[in-house]
C-alpha positions in Angstrom: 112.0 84.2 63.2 110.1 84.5 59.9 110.4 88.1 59.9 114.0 88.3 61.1 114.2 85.6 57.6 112.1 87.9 55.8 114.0 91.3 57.1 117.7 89.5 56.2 116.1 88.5 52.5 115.2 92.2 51.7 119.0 93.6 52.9 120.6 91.2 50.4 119.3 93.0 47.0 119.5 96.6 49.2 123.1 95.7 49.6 123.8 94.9 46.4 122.1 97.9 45.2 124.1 100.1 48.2 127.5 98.5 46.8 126.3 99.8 43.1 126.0 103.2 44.3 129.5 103.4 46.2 132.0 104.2 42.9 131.5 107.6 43.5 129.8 111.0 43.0 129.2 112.5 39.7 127.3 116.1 39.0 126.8 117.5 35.7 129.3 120.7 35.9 127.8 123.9 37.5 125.4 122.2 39.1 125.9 121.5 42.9 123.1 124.5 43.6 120.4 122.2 42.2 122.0 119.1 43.9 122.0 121.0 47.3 118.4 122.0 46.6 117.2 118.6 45.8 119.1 116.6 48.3 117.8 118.8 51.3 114.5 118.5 49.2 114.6 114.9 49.4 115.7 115.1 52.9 112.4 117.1 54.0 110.2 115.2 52.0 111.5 111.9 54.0 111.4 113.6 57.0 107.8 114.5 56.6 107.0 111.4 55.3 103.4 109.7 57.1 104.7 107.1 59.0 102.4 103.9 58.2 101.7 101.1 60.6 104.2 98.6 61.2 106.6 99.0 58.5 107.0 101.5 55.8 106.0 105.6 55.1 103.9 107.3 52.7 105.9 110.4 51.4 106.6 112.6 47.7 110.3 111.0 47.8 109.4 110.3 44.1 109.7 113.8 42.9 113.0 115.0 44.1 114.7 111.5 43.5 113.7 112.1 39.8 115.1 115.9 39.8 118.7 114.0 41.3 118.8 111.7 38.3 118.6 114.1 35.7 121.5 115.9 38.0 124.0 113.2 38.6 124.4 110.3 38.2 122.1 107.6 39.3 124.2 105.6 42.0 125.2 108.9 43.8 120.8 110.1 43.6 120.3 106.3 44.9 123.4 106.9 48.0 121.6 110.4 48.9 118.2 108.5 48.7 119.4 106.0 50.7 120.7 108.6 53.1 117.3 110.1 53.7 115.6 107.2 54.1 118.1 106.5 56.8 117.5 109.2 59.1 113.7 109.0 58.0 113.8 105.1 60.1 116.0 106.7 62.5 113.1 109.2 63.2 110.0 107.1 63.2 110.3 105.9 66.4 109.6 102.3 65.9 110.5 100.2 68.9 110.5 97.0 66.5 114.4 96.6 64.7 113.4 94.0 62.5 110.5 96.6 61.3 112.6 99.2 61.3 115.0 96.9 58.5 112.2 95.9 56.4 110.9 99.6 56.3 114.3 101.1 55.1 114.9 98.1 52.5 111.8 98.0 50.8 111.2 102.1 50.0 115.0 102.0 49.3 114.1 99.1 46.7 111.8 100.5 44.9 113.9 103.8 44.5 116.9 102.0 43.8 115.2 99.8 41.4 113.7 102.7 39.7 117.1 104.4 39.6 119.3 101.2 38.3 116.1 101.4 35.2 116.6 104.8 34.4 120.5 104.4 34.1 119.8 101.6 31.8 117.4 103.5 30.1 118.3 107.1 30.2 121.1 107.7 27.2 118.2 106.5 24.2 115.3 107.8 25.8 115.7 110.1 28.7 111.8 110.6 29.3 110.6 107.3 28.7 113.3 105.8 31.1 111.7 108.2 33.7 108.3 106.8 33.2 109.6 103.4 33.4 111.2 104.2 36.9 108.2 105.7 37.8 106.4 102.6 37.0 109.1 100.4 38.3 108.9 101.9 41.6 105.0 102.0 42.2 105.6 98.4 41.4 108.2 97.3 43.7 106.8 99.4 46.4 103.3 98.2 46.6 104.3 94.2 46.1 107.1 94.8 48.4 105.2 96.4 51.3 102.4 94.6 50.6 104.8 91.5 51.3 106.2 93.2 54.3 102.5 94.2 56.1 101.3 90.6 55.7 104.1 89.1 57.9 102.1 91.7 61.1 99.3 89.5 61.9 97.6 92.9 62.5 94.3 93.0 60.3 93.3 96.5 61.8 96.8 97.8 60.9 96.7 96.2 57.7 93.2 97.9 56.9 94.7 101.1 58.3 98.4 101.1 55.9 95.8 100.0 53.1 93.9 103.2 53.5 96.6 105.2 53.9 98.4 104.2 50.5 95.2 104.5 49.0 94.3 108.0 49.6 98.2 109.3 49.3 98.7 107.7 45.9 97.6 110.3 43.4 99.4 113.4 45.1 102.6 110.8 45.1 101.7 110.1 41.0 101.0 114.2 40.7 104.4 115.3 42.3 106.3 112.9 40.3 106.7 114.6 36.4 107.0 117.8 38.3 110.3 116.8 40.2 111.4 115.3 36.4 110.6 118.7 35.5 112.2 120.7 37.8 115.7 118.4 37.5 115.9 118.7 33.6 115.1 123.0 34.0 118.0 123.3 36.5 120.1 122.0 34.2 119.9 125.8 32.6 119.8 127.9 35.9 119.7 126.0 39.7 117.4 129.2 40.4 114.7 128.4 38.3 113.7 125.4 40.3 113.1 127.0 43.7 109.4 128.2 43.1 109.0 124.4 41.6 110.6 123.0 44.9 108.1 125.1 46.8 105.6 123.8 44.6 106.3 119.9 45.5 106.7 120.9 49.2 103.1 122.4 49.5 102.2 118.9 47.9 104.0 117.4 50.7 102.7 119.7 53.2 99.1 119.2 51.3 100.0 114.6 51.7 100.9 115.4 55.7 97.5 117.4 56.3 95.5 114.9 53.9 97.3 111.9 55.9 96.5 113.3 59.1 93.0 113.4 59.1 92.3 110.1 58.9 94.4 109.7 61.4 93.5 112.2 63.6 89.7 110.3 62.9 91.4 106.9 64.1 93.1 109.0 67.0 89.6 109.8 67.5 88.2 106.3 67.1 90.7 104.8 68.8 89.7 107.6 72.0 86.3 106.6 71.6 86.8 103.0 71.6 89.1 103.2 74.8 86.6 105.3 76.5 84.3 103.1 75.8 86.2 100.1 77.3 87.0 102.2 80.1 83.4 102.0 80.8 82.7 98.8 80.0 85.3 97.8 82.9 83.5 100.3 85.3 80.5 98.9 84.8 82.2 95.0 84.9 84.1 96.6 88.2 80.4 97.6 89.5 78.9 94.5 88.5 81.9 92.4 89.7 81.9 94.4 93.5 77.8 94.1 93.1 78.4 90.4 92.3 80.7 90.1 94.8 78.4 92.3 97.7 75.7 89.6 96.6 78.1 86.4 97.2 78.5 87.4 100.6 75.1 88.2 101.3 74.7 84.8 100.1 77.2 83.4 101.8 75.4 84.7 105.2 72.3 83.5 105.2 73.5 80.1 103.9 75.9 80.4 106.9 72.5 81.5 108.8 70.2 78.9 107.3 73.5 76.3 108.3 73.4 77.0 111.8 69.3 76.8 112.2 69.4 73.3 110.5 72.6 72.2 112.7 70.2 73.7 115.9 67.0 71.7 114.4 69.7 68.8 114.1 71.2 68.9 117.6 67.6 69.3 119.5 65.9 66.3 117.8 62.8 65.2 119.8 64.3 66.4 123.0 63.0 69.6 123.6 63.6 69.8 127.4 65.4 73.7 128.9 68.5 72.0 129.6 69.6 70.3 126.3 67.7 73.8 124.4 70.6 75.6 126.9 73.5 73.1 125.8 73.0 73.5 121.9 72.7 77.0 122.2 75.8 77.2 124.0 77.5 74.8 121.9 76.6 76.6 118.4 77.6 80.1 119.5 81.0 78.2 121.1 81.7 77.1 117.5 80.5 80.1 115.8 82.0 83.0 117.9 84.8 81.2 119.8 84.1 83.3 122.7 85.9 83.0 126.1 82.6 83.6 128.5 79.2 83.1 127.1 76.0 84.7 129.7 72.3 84.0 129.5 70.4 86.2 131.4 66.7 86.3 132.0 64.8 88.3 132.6 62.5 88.5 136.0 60.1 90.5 137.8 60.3 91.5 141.3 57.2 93.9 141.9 57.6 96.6 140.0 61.1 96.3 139.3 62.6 94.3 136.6 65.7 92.2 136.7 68.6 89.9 134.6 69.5 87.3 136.7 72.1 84.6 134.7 70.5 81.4 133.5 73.4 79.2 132.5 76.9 80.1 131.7 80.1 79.1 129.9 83.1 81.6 131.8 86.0 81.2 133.9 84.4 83.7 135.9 81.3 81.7 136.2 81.5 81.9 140.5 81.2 86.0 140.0 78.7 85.9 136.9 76.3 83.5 139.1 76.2 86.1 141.8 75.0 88.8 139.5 71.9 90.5 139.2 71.6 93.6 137.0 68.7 96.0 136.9 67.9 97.5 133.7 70.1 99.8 132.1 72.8 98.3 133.9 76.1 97.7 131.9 76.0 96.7 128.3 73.9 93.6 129.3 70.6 96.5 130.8 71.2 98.3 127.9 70.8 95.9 125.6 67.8 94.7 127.6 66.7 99.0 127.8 66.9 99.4 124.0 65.9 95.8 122.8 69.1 96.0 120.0 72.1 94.2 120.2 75.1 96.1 120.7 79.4 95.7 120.1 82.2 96.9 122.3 85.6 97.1 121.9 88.5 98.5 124.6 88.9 102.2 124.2 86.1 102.9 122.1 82.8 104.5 123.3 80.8 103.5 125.7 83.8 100.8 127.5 82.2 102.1 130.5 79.7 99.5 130.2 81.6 96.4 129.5 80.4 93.4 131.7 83.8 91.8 132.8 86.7 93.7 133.0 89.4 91.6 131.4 87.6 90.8 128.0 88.0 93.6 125.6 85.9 92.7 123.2 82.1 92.1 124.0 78.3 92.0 122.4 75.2 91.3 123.6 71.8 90.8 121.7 68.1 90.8 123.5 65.7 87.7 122.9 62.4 88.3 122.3 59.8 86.9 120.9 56.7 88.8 119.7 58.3 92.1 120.7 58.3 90.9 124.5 61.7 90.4 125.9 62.6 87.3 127.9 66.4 87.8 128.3 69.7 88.7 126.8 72.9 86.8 125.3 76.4 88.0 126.6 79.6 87.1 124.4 82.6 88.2 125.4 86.5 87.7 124.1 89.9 88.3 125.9 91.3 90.1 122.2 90.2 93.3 121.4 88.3 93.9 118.1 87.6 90.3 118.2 84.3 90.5 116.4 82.2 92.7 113.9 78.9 94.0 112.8 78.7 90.9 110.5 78.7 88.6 113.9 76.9 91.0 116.1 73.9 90.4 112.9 74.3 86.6 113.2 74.1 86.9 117.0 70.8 88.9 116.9 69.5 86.0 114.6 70.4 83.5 116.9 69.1 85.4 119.9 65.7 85.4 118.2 66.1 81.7 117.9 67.2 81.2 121.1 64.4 83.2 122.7 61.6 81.2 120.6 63.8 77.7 121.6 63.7 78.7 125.2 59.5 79.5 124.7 58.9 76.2 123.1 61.4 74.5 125.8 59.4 76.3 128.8 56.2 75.0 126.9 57.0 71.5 126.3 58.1 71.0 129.7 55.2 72.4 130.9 52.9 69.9 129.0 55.6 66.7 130.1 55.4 67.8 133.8 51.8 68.0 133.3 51.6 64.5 131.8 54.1 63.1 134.6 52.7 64.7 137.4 49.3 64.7 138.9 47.1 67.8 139.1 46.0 68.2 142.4 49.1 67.2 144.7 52.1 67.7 142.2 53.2 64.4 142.8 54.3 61.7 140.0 51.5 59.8 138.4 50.6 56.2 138.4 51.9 56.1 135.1 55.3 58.2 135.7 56.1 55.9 139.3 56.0 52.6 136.8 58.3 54.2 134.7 60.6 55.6 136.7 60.8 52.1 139.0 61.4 50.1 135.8 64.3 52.6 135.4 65.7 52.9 138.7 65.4 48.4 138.9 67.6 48.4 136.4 70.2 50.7 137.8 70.0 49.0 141.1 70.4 45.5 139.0 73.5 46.8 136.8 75.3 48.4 139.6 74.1 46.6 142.5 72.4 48.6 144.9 69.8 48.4 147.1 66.1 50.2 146.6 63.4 50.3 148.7 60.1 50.7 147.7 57.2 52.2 150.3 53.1 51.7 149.6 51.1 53.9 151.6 46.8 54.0 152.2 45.1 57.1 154.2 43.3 55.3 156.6 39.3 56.1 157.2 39.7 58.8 153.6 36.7 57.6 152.5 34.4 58.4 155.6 36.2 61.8 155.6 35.4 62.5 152.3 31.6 61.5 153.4 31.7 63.4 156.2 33.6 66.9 155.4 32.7 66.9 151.7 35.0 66.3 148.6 36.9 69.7 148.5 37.8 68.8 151.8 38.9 65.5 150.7 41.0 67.3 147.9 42.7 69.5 150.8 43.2 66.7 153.0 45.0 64.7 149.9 47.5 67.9 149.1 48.0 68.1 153.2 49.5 64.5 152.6 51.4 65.3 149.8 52.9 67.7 151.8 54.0 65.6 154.6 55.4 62.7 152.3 57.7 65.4 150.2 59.1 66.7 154.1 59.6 63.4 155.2 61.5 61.9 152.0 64.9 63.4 150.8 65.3 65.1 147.0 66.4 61.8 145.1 63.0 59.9 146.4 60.5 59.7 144.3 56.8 60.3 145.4 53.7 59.4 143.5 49.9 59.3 144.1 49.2 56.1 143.0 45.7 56.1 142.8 42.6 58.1 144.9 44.4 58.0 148.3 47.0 55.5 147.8 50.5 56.8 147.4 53.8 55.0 146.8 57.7 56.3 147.3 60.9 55.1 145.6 63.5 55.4 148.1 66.8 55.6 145.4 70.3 53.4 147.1 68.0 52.9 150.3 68.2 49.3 152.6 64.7 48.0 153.3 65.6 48.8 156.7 66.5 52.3 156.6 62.9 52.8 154.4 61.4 51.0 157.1 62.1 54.2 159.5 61.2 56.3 157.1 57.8 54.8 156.9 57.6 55.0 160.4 58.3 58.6 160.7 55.4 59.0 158.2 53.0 56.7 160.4 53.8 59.3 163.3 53.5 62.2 161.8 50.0 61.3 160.1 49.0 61.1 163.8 50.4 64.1 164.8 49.8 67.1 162.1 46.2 65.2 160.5 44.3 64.2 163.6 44.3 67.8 165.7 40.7 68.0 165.4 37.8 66.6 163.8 35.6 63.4 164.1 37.2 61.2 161.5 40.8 60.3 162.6 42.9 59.9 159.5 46.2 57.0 159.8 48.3 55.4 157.5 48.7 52.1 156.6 52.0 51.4 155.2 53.8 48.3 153.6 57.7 48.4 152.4 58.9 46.0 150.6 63.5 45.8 149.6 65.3 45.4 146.2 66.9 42.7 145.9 65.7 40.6 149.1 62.1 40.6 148.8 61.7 40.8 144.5 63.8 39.8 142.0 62.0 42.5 139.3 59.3 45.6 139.4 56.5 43.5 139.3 57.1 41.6 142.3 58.6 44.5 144.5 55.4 46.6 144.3 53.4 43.3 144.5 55.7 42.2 148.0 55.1 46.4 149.2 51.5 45.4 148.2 50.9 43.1 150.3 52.4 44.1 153.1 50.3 47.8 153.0 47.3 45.0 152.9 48.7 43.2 155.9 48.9 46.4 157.9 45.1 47.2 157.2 43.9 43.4 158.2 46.2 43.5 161.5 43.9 46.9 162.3 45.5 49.9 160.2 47.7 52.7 161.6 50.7 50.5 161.2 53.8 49.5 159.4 54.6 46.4 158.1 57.9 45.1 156.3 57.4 42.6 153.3 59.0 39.1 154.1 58.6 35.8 152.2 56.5 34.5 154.3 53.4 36.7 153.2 51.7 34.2 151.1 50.2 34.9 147.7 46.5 36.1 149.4 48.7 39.1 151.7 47.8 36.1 154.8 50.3 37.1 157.3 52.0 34.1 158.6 53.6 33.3 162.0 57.1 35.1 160.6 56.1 38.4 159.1 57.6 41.6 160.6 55.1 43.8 162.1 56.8 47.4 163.3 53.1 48.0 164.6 52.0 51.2 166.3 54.7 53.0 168.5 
């Protein structure tokens, strides 16, 4: 609003001035040549005026406006002046109205200021009045635009319309005594003036080409700078799709480095195959959202190599079981073949090789560990185009992981089984069977069932051992091991529990029932270890019942204890059920049950 103020202030004097000039027209007889001359003069000087920044125009309107006023009078030179400036605005092309205002009142101030002077002035001294217009208007024009430019908070505009006025000022001062000149000789004869009107409108022509190269330099300039800035946002663009390029990058291996610490999270200390299999499932489940998910690994048969599925995550899990692909075979033997992952998609290359028909998007990636290959992971999705090359990468990464998981897995249940079970036979250790019947007591406490518990001695080992030699002891020890895994069923639990003892955990069992199962065992000792030879091997075998006999671990192995001890007193080769009346000593009294030899 201060410049629409501003704008509104400088029309008040222009309109007072504009009213001043209305009375009417007045030449000096004979001379409307000149007056045509000088008014289309004035008109072509406005109209080549150098249009300055923001408001206002440089221009030789001096000259003619002078050669009016010594023609008519000074109202009707101010009213033609007025007219040119006018269509001078009207031609500019500024977009700004309020500019547009201020430009037209302050160049028609300082001519009409200079023109009200010289009427003042012009009867006593015609030439001095002219001077004093001259004067007036430099005056007015330079306060008044200097006024007008500071309201444009523009300082390179400013510096620019300073310039401008600076370098145009002395042809403006040069062409003004000439126009004076050229008024007060057409006075005589109008024709005398026209090689001093082509004299003023080289000066003009001189102003426009003297005007223009400057600006033709800040044309230049401002080229420059805009080229510049054009490549000082290419480059930002660059940087900014660089930057961007890099924030992903980022992004995936702290995505990456996410899911190996989530893994490292999930396993803990339990670094058994099967809970390595689950987190592996799980973590490709919540990073693929996949509809089937395949391990394979990879076996040899001979010569031939094959991918037989480890564990699986499918609705078609009954068909996947039964698979067995050779090498080469579908997309899971190629990837196996080429040791690289690879992506399909429905009706892109190389369908042909999909796994299961009704997912339409599928990948696989090879696991291996130092360049040997130990499997491959299947992924497949129902929607086609479902994944990309950014999660086929992050499923290679995690097939490496996998395949190093699965290697430590294999490795650390190698060393547990090793520490659970005994070297020679296979069987539990001492160690393993007291944890395991601590384990099992407590199921059989908290959800009441029975458990049996059978303590067995080979009969006579030690003369064998003296007789045939200790390898042959070793064989005869395995042979029993043997025998007691075929006469027990999968959920028993057999240990060697020391030299040629052994002892069997017989899981939801009656004392009775492991009583029969003893006694099968007794038998077949006869049978299948005494076909030839001078020592004849037996078994002496106690069994002792959870909860009838003990009422803890310690006492149901001491209760099968005893009894094992009562059947080698009473003459070996026997079986012998633990009863309460087997004193502390393993005395049997008049009540204990003695199954004997059958």
């Amino acid at each position: 609003m201060r410049i629409a103020h501003y704008a509104l202030l400088l029309a008040i004097p222009s309109g007072a001035l504009l009213l001043w000039g209305f009375p009417g027209i007045s030449v000096h007889e004979g001379n409307w040549t000149s007056l045509g001359f000088f008014a289309i003069m004035l008109l072509i000087v406005e109209l080549s005026s150098v249009t300055l920044p923001r408001v206002g125009g440089l221009s030789l309107a001096l000259a003619p406006m002078l050669a009016l006023l010594a023609q008519v009078e000074p109202r009707t030179a101010l009213l033609i002046a007025a007219a040119a400036i006018l269509l001078r605005e009207i031609t500019a092309g500024r977009e700004d109205t309020w500019g547009r205002l201020i430009s037209f009142c302050h160049s028609f101030l300082a001519l009409g200021a200079g023109a009200l002077v010289y009427a003042l002035m012009q009867k006593p001294a015609p030439v001095l009045a002219a001077l004093v217009a001259v004067l007036i208007y430099f005056f007015l024009d330079m306060v008044v635009s200097t006024i007008s430019i500071g309201f444009f908070h523009d300082p390179d505009g400013q510096k620019s319309w300073y310039e401008t006025r600076q370098k145009g000022i002395w042809l403006h001062l040069a062409s003004a005594p000439v126009g004076y000149l050229m008024g007060l000789a057409s006075l005589t004869s109008p024709w005398t003036v026209l090689p001093d009107c082509i004299l003023v409108l080289a000066l003009v022509a001189s102003l426009k080409t003297q005007m223009a190269k400057p600006q033709q330099t800040r044309e230049s300039s401002k080229t420059e700078a805009l080229e510049r800035l054009r490549k000082q946002v290419e480059e930002s663009q660059e940087y900014a799709q660089k930057f961007e390029h890099i924030s992903k990058q980022l992004k995936k291996r702290v995505d990456e480095l996410s899911v190996l610490v989530e893994i490292g999270q999930k396993l803990g200390t339990n670094l058994s195959l099967e809970n390595v299999f689950r987190v592996v499932l799980d973590i490709l489940q919540k990073l693929f959202r996949y509809q089937s998910c395949v391990i394979f690994s990879l076996e040899r048969l001979g010569e031939e190599r094959q991918l037989s599925p480890l564990r699986c995550h499918t609705p078609y899990s009954e068909y996947v079981k039964s698979l067995a692909l050779a090498v080469g075979e579908t997309l899971v033997g190629k990837v196996a073949e080429s040791k690289a992952p690879i992506l399909l998609s429905e009706k892109t290359g190389n369908w042909e090789l999909r796994l299961l028909e009704y997912e339409k998007t599928q990948m696989a990636a090879p696991m291996i560990v130092e360049d040997k290959l130990k499997g491959v992971i299947y992924i497949g999705h129902e929607k086609p185009r479902f994944y990309t090359k950014d999660d086929l990468h992050l499923m290679q990464l995690l097939a490496y992981q996998a395949a190093t998981l699965f290697v430590y897995a294999e490795s650390y249940e190698s060393t547990v089984s090793l520490a659970k079970t005994d070297g020679l036979t296979g069987l539990y250790t001492h160690r393993s069977f007291q944890e395991r019947l601590t384990e099992e007591v407590k199921r059989a406490e908290r959800y009441r069932l029975p458990l049996a518990l059978i303590m067995l001695d080979t009969d006579h080992f030690k003369t064998y051992n003296d007789t045939y030699g200790h390898p042959q002891g070793d064989e005869l020890i395995k042979e029993v091991s043997q025998l007691l895994l075929s006469y027990t069923r999968e959920t028993d639990v057999v240990c060697r529990y020391g030299g040629d003892e052994f002892a069997i955990i017989l899981l939801e069992s009656h004392k009775d029932s492991a009583a029969n199962t003893a006694e099968r065992i007794r038998q077949a000792f006869e049978l299948r270890l005494n076909t030839e030879g001078k020592v004849k091997v037996t078994a002496s075998i106690g069994v002792s019942g959870y909860p009838e006999d003990a009422e803890d671990k310690a006492e149901l192995i001491r209760m099968a204890d005893r009894a094992l001890y009562c059947s080698k007193d009473m003459g070996r080769n026997r079986v012998t059920l633990a009863s309460r009346t087997i004193n502390k000593e393993g005395e049997r009294l008049p009540k204990a049950q003695d199954m004997g030899r059958r």
